[in-house]
C-alpha positions as CSV (number, residue, x, y, z in Angstrom):
1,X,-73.6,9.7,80.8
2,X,-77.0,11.1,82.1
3,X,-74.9,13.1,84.9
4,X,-72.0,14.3,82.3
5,X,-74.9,15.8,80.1
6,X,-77.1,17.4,83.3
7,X,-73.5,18.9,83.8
8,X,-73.0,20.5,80.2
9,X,-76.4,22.0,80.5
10,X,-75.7,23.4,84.0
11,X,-72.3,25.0,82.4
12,X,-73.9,25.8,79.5
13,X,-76.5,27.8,81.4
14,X,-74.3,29.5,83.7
15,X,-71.7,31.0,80.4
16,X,-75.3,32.1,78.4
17,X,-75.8,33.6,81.6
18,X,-72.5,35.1,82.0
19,X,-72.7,35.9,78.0
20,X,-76.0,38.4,78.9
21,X,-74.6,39.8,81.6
22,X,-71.6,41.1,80.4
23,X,-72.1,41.5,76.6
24,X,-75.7,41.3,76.1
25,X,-75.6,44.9,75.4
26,X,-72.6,44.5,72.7
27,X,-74.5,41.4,70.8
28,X,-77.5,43.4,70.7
29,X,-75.4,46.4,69.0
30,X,-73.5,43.4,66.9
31,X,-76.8,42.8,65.6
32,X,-78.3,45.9,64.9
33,X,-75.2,46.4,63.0
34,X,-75.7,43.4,60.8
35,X,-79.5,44.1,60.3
36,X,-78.5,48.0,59.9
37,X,-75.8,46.8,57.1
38,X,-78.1,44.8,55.5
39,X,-80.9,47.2,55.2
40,X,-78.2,49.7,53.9
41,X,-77.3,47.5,51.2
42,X,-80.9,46.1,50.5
43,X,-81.3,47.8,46.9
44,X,-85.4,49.4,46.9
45,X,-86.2,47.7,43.4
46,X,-84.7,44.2,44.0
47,X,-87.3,41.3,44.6
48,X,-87.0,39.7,48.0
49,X,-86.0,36.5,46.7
50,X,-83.1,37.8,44.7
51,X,-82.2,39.9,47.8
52,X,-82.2,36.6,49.7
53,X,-80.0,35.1,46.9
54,X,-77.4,37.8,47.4
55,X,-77.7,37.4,51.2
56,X,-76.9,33.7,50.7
57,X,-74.2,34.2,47.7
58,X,-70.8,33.4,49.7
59,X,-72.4,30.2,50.8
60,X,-73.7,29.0,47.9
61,X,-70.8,29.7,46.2
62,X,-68.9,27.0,48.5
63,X,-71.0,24.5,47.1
64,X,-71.4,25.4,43.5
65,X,-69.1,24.4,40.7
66,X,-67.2,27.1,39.9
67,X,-63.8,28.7,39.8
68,X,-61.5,27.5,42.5
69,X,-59.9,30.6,43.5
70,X,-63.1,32.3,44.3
71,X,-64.0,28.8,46.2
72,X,-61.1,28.7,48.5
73,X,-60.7,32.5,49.3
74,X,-64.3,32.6,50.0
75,X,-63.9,29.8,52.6
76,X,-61.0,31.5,54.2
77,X,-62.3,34.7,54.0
78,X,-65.8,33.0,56.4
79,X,-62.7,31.3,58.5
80,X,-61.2,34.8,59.0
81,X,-64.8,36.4,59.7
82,X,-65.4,33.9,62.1
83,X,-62.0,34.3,64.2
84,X,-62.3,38.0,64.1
85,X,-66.2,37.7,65.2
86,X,-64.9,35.0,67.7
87,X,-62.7,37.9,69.2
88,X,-64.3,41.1,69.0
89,X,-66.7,39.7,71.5
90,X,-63.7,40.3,73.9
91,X,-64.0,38.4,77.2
92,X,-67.7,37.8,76.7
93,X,-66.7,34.2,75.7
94,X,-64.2,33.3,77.7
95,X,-66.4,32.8,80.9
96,X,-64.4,35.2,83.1
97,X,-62.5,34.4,86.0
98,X,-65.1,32.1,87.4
99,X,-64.6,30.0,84.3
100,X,-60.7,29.5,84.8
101,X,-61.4,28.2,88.0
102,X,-63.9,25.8,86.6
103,X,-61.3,24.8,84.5
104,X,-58.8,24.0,87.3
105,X,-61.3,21.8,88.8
106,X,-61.4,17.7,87.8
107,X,-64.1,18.7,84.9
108,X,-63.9,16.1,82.1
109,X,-62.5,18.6,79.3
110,X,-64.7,16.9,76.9
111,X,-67.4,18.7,78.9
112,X,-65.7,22.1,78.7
113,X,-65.2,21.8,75.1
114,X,-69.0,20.7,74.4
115,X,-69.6,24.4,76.9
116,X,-67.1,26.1,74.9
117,X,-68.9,24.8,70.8
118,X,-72.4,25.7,72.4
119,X,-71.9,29.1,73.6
120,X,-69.4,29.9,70.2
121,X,-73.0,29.0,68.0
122,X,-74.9,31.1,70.2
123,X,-73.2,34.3,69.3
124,X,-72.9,32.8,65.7
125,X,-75.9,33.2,64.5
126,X,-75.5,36.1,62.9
127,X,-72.7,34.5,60.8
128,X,-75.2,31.2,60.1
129,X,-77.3,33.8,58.6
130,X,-76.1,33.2,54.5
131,X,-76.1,29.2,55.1
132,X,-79.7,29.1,56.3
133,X,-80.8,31.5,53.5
134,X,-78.8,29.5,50.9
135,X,-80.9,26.2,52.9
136,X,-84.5,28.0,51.8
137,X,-82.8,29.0,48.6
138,X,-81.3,26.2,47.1
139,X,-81.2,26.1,43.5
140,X,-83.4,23.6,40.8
141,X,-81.8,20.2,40.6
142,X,-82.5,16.3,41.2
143,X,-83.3,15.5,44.7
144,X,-80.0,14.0,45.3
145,X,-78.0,16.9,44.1
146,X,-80.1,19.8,46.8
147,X,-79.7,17.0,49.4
148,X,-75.8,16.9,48.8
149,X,-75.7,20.1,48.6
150,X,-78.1,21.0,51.5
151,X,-75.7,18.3,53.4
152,X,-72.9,20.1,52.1
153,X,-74.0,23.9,53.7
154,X,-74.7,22.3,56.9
155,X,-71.2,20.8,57.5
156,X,-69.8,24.5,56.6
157,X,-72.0,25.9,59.0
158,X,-71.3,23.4,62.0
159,X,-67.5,23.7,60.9
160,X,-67.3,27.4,61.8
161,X,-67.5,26.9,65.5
162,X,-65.4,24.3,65.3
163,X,-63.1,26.2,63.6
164,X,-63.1,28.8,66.4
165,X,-62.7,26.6,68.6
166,X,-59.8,25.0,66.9
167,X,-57.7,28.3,65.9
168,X,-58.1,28.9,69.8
169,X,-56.8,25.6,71.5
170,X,-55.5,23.5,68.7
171,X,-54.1,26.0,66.3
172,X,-51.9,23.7,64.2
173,X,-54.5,21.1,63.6
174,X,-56.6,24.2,62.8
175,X,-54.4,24.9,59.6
176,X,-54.2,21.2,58.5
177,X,-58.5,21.2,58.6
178,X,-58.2,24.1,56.5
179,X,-55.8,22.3,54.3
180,X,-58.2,19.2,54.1
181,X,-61.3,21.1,53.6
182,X,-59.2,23.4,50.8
183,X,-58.8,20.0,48.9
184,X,-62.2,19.0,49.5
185,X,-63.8,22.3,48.2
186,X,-61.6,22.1,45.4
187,X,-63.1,18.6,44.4
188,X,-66.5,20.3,44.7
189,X,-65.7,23.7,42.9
190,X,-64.3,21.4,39.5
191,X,-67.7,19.7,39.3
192,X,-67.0,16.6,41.7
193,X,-69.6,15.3,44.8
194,X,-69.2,17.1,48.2
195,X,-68.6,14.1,49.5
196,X,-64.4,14.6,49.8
197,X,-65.6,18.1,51.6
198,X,-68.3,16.4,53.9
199,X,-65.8,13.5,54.8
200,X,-63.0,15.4,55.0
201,X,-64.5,17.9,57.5
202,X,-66.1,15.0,59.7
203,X,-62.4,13.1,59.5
204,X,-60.5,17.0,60.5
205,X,-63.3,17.8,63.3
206,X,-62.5,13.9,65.0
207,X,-58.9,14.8,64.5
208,X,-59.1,17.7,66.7
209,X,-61.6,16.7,69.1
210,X,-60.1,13.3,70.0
211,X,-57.5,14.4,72.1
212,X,-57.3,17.5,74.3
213,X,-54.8,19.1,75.6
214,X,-54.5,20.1,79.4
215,X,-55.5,23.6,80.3
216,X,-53.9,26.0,82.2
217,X,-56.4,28.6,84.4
218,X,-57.1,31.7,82.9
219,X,-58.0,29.7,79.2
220,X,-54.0,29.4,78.0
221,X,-53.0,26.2,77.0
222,X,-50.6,24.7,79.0
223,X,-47.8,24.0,75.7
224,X,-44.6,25.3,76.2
225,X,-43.3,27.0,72.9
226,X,-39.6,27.4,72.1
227,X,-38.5,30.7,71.7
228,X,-37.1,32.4,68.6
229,X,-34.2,34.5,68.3
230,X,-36.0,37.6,67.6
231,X,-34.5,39.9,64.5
232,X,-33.0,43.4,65.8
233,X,-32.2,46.6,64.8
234,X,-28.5,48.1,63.6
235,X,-26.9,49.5,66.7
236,X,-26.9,53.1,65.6
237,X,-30.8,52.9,64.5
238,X,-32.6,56.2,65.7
239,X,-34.6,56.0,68.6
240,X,-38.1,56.1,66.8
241,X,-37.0,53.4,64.3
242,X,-36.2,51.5,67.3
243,X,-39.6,52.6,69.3
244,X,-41.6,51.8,66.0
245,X,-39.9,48.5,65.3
246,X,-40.7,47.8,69.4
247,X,-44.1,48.3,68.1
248,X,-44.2,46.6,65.1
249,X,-43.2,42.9,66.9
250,X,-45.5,43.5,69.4
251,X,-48.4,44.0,67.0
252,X,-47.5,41.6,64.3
253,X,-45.2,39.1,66.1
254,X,-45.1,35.8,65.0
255,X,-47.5,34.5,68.1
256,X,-50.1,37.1,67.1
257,X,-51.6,35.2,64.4
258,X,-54.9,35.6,65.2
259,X,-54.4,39.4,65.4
260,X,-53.6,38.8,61.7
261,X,-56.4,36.9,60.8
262,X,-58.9,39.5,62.3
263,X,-56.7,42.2,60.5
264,X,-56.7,40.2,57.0
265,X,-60.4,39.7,56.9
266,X,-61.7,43.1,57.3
267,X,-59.2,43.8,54.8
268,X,-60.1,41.6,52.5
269,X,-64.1,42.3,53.0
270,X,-64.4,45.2,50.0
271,X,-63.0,42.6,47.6
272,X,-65.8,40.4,48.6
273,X,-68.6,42.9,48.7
274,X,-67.3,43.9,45.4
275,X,-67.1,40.4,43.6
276,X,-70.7,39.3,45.1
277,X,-73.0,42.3,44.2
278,X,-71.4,42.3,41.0
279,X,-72.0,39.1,40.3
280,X,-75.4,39.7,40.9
281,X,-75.6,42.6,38.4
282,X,-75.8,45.0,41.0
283,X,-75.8,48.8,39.8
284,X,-72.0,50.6,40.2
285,X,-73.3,53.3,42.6
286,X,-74.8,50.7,44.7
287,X,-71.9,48.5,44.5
288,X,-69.2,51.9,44.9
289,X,-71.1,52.9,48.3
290,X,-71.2,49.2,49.6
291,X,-67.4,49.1,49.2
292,X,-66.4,52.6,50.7
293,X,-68.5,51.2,53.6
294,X,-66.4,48.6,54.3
295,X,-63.6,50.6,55.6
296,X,-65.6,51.3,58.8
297,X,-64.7,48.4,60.4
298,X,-61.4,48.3,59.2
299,X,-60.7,51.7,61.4
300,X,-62.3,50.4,64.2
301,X,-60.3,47.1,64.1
302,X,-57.1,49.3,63.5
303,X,-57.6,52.2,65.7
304,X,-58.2,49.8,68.3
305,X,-54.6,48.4,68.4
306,X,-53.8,51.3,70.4
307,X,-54.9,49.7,73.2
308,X,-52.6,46.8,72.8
309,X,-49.7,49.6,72.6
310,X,-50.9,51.4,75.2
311,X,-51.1,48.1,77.9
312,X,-47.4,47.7,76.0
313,X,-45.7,50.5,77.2
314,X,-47.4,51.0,80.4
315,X,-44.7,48.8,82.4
316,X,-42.2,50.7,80.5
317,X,-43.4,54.0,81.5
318,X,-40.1,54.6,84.0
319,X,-37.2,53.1,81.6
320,X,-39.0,55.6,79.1
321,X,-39.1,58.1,81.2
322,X,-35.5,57.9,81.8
323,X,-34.5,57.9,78.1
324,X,-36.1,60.9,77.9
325,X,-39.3,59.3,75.6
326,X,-42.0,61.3,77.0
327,X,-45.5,59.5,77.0
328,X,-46.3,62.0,73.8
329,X,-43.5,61.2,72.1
330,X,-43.7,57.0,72.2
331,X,-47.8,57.8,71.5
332,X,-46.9,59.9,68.3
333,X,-44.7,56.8,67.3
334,X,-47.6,54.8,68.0
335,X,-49.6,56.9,65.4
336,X,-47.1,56.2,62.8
337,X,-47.5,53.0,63.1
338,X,-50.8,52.1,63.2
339,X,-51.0,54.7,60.2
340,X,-48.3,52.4,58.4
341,X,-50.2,49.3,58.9
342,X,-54.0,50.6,57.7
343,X,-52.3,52.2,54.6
344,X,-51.4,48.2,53.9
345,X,-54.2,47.0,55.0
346,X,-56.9,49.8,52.9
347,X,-55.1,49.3,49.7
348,X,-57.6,46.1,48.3
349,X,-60.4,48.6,49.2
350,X,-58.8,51.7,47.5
351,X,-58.5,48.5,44.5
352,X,-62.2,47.7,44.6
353,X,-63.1,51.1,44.0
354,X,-61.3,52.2,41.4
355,X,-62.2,49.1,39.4
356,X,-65.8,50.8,39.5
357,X,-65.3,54.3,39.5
358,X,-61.7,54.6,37.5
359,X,-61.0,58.5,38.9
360,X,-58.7,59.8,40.3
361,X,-60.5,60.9,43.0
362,X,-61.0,57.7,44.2
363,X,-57.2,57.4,45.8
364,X,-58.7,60.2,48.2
365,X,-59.8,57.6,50.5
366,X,-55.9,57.1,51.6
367,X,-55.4,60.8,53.1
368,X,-59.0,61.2,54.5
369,X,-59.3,57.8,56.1
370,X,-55.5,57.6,56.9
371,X,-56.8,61.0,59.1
372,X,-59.7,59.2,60.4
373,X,-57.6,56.2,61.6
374,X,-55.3,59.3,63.3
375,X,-57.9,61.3,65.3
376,X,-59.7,57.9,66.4
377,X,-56.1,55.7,67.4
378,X,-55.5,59.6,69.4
379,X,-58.9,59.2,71.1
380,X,-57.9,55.3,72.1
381,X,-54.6,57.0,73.5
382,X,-56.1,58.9,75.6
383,X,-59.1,57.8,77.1
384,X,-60.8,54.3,76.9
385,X,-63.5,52.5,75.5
386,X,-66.0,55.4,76.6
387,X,-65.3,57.3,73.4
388,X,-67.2,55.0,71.2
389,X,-69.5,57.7,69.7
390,X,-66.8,60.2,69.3
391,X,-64.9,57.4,66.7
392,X,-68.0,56.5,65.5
393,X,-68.7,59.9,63.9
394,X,-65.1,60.4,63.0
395,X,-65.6,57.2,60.7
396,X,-68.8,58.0,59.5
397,X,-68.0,61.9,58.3
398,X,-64.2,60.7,57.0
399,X,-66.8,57.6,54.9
400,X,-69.2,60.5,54.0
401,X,-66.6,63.0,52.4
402,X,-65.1,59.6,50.8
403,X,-68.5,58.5,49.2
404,X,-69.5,62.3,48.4
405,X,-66.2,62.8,46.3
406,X,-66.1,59.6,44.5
407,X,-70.1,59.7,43.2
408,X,-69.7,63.5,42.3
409,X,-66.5,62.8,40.2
């Protein structure tokens, strides 16, 4: 046992290490991001306690009776967050090629999963930030009712690494613990203990952990899935139809289902912004530029599917070639859709503003975003990921125009 923990610690060491080294730069930037957003949306008259309150809303609403709905979508919405912060830190996390070789080596794999739940809580902190808050925060009650509850925050925040962990190597199980701890919340949310959500979230986590699957190098697990007749096109379809369907499965194909979670939750994040500081009372202007905000991310995370189309068609570049489909042509497809899916994907954000500034002007943020999401997915065609200031003032004049139409309307 003694030797199996010095080993964790010496893995653990070497990915923190490996985590500074190649993304210490990008947490630092995730962080003054958080910090930055915050400050943004810190109102000047509020009192610092009731600032903190807001900070710690989505978490306290988990364990607050309350409406179920809000419960449940505010629990999958953290799940959703979580993935998508899980994955925007790239390669960061995965240990690089030194780790797949690790994990071809007679390691116990209960070792590698302890390596993998540390270092995913390590670049979680800024996610852990509304559960600690909601901790100091806690509201007046008997003791047993803020321990339960206390008891009750904690599991949520040890369950979102686990979580990560779980939509990585043990997808299905993943969905059934989100099942389970749906119920359990559910109990809590109509008034009951958090004891069904507590127990059930131990009982999913021991399901998960109590048998691993064998690894393949590189991080894949080694599971082989059936494959599915795939739907097609009519045989005289145009040849753009055809390119953008081409597209379409490779971007939202059944095995991209995290894609889709990291898509869904920035999606869904002006609806949240919208329904928390408005619980709070917070004032409509405040509220209006919190929610137009949201739709920087959302460009980012969209614009930078061209990536994924460009690494698509690269092998393809000669079978294009000799279809005539010059490289400008199948990119201009590209564009369409990528434009196709963040006109989806903006419309609960376009929803959340109008519900606070009912104008007309406020369905402007489809054609001057929709341009934004254009000129940045064009930059992501053409070079790489050196054009990161470019984008970022793309998005931030496209959110300026936005925010400087809807508050003078």
């Amino acid at each position: 046992m003694h030797s199996r923990m010095g080993l964790v610690r010496s893995l653990l060491w070497w990915r923190l290490r490996h985590v500074a080294e190649v993304a210490c730069r990008l947490l630092v930037r995730r962080w003054q991001g958080v910090l930055f957003i915050l400050l943004l949306l810190s109102p000047h008259e509020m009192p610092i306690r009731q600032q903190l309150r807001v900070l710690a809303h989505p978490a306290l609403v988990l364990t607050t009776p309350g409406p179920v709905a809000t419960v449940l979508v505010t629990w999958v919405a953290m799940l959703a967050l979580a993935h998508a912060w899980a994955q925007a830190q790239g390669e960061a996390l995965t240990g690089g090629a030194a780790w797949a070789f690790v994990q071809t080596q007679p390691v116990p794999t209960q070792c590698l999963r302890r390596v993998d739940l540390a270092v995913l809580a390590v670049c979680d902190l800024p996610l852990f930030l509304p559960f600690v808050v909601a901790l100091a925060v806690l509201p007046q009650g008997s003791p047993a009712q803020r321990w339960w509850q206390g008891l009750a925050l904690a599991t949520a925040l040890i369950m979102l690494p686990a979580m990560q962990w779980a939509l990585r190597w043990r997808p299905r199980e993943a969905m059934r613990a989100t099942v389970v701890q749906c119920v359990g919340l559910s109990c809590l949310a109509q008034g009951w203990s958090p004891a069904p959500f507590v127990l059930g979230s131990v009982a999913t986590a021991w399901w998960m952990f109590r048998r691993e699957k064998a690894r393949a190098p590189g991080g894949v697990p080694a599971v082989p899935r059936p494959r599915r007749r795939a739907w097609a096109l009519p045989p005289g379809a145009p040849m753009c139809l055809r390119l953008a369907w081409i597209d379409l499965r490779g971007l939202i194909g059944a095995r991209q289902w995290s894609r889709h979670a990291t898509l869904l939750a920035w999606a869904g994040l002006p609806w949240l912004v919208h329904e928390y500081l408005g619980a709070y009372g917070v004032a409509t202007q405040t509220v209006t530029v919190a929610v137009v905000l949201t739709a920087m991310p959302l460009l980012f995370a969209v614009s930078g599917l061209a990536f994924d189309l460009r690494r698509m068609h690269e092998p393809l570049r000669a079978l294009n070639a000799s279809l005539g489909l010059g490289p400008c042509y199948v990119h201009g497809v590209g564009l369409g859709v990528l434009l196709f899916l963040f006109v989806i994907l903006v419309l609960p954000l376009t929803v959340a503003a109008w519900l606070r500034r009912a104008s007309p002007v406020v369905l402007m943020i489809l054609p001057i975003t929709g341009l934004a999401l254009l000129a940045c997915a064009a930059l992501n065609f053409r070079g790489g990921h050196a054009g990161f200031v470019p984008k970022f003032l793309v998005c931030a004049a496209a959110t300026g125009v936005v925010l400087r139409l809807i508050l003078q309307s």
